[in-house]
N, C-alpha and C positions, 0 to 999 in steps of 0.2 A: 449543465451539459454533461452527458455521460462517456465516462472515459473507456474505451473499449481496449480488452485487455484479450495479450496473448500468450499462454504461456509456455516455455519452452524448457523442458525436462525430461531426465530419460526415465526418471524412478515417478513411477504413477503414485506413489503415495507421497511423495513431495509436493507433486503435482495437484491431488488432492487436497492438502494441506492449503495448499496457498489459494487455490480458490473457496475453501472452507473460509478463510482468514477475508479475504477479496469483496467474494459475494454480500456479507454483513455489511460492508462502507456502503453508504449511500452516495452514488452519481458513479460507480465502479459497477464492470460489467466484462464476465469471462466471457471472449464470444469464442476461443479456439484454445486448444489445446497439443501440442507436439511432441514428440518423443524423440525426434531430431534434431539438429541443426540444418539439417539443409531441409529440413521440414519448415523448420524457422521463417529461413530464407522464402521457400515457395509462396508459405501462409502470408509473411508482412507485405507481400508483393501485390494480395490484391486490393490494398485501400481503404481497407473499413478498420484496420487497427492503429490506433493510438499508440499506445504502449508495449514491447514486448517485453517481459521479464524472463529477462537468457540466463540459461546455467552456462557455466564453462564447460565441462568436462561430459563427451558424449560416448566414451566409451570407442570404438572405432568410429572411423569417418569426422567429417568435420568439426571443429568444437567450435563452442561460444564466442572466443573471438574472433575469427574468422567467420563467423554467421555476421556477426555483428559491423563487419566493417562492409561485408555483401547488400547487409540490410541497410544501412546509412548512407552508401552511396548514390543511396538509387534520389532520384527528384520527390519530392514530397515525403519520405520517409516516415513512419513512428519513429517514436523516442525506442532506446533500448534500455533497460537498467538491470544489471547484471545481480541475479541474485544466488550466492555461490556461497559455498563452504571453506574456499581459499583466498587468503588474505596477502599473500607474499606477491612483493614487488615482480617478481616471476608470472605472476598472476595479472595485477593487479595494471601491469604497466602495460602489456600488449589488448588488454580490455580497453581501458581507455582510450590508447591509441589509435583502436577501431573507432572511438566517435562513440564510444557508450555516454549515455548523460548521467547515469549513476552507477554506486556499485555497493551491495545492504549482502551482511552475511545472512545465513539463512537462520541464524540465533537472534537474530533481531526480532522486538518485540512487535506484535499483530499492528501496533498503531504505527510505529515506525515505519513498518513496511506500506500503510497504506498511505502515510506522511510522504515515505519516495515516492508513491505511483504518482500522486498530484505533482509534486517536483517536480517530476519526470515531464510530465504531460505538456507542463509550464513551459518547458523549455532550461530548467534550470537546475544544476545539478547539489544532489545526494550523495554522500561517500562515509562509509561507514566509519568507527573514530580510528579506528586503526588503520586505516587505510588513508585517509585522511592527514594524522599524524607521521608519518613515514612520507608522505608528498610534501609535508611544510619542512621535514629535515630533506630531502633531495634539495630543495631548495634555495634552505638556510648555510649546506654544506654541499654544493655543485661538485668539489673537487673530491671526495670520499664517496659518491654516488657510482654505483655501478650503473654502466651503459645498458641500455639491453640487451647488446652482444655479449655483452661481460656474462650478464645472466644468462641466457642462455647457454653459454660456454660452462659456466659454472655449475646450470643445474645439470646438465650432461656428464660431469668429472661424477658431482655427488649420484650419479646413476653408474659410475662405473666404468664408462668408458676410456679409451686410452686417446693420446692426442690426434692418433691417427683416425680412428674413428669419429671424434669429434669431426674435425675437417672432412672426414666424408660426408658427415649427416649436414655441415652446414654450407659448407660448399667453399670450403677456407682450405686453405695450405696449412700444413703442420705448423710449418715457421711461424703463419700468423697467428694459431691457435695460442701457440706459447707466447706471444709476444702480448695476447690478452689476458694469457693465466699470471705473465709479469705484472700486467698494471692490474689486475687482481689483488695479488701477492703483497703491490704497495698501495693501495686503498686499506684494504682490513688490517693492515702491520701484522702478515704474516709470511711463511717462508715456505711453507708446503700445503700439496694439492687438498692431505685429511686437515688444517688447520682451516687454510680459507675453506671450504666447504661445513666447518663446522662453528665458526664466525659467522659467516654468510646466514645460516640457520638460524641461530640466536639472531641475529639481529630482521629477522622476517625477513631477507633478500631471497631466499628459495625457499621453497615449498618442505614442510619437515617431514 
């Protein structure tokens, strides 16, 4: 049976690439291509696709995970598997979260990647080793995991912002912002805003 693929990128030579790589597999078949995410969203909506392989990152306007939880929710859905250049829990966890069934960097080798599309198709999920490894320690160590609010509060500091700010963009009170840079502060065993943010880094929880 032929697995009907879509692929969703904003850089056309990515985009090439991966149907370069795609088209060789036998029972693989590019039947669309996007430069959006809500392109994304449009294209999985009419039915003839299988698999979407989503980037995250689209430059303005919607990204990947947000495509991805648009495209999943629907009745009958493709599979999605995210195929990105970001590895950090910052990444990694709001992808998933959307209902993504995998998630392959875009260094992974031709056979790997066409190893996920079947994966994918199957119904069962792909995650590249680093990504992968980093979900068996959330795991293994629940209480040292930052939350996703954590992270997102977190990659916001390492952007700059000030707490006030923060709680504008997220729609928090100062109070609680600090009160997550607290439990921040005693997860990573540190005491200020440049240590956790450069802990957080080293250990892939933000994006470097």
């Amino acid at each position: 049976m032929t697995i009907r693929l879509l692929l969703a990128d904003d850089h056309p030579v990515v985009r090439a690439g991966l149907r370069a790589v795609l088209e060789t597999e036998p029972g693989l078949l590019v039947v669309a291509e996007t430069a959006t995410a809500q392109g994304a969203v449009d294209r999985a909506a009419a039915g003839d696709i299988d698999v979407v392989l989503m980037d995250l990152q689209f430059g303005r306007g919607m990204g990947g995970a947000e495509a991805t939880a648009r495209i999943t929710a629907r009745p009958g859905a493709p599979r999605v598997l995210i195929v990105t250049t970001y590895d950090s829990d910052a990444d990694t966890l709001p992808a998933i979260e959307a209902g993504a069934t995998g998630y392959l960097l875009k260094d992974a080798p031709p056979e790997d990647l066409a190893a996920a599309v079947r994966t994918a198709a199957a119904g069962r999920t792909t995650l590249a080793p680093s990504v992968a490894d980093r979900l068996m320690n959330r795991l293994r160590t629940p209480g040292t995991a930052l939350t996703r609010r954590e992270t997102e509060v977190l990659t916001l500091v390492a952007g700059g912002l000030s707490n006030q700010a923060i709680g504008h963009r997220l729609h928090l009170t100062e109070g609680t912002v600090k009160s997550h840079l607290a439990r921040i502060y005693t997860k990573l065993g540190v005491d200020s805003r440049t240590a956790a943010v450069a802990a957080a880094t080293d250990l892939g929880l933000i994006r470097r």
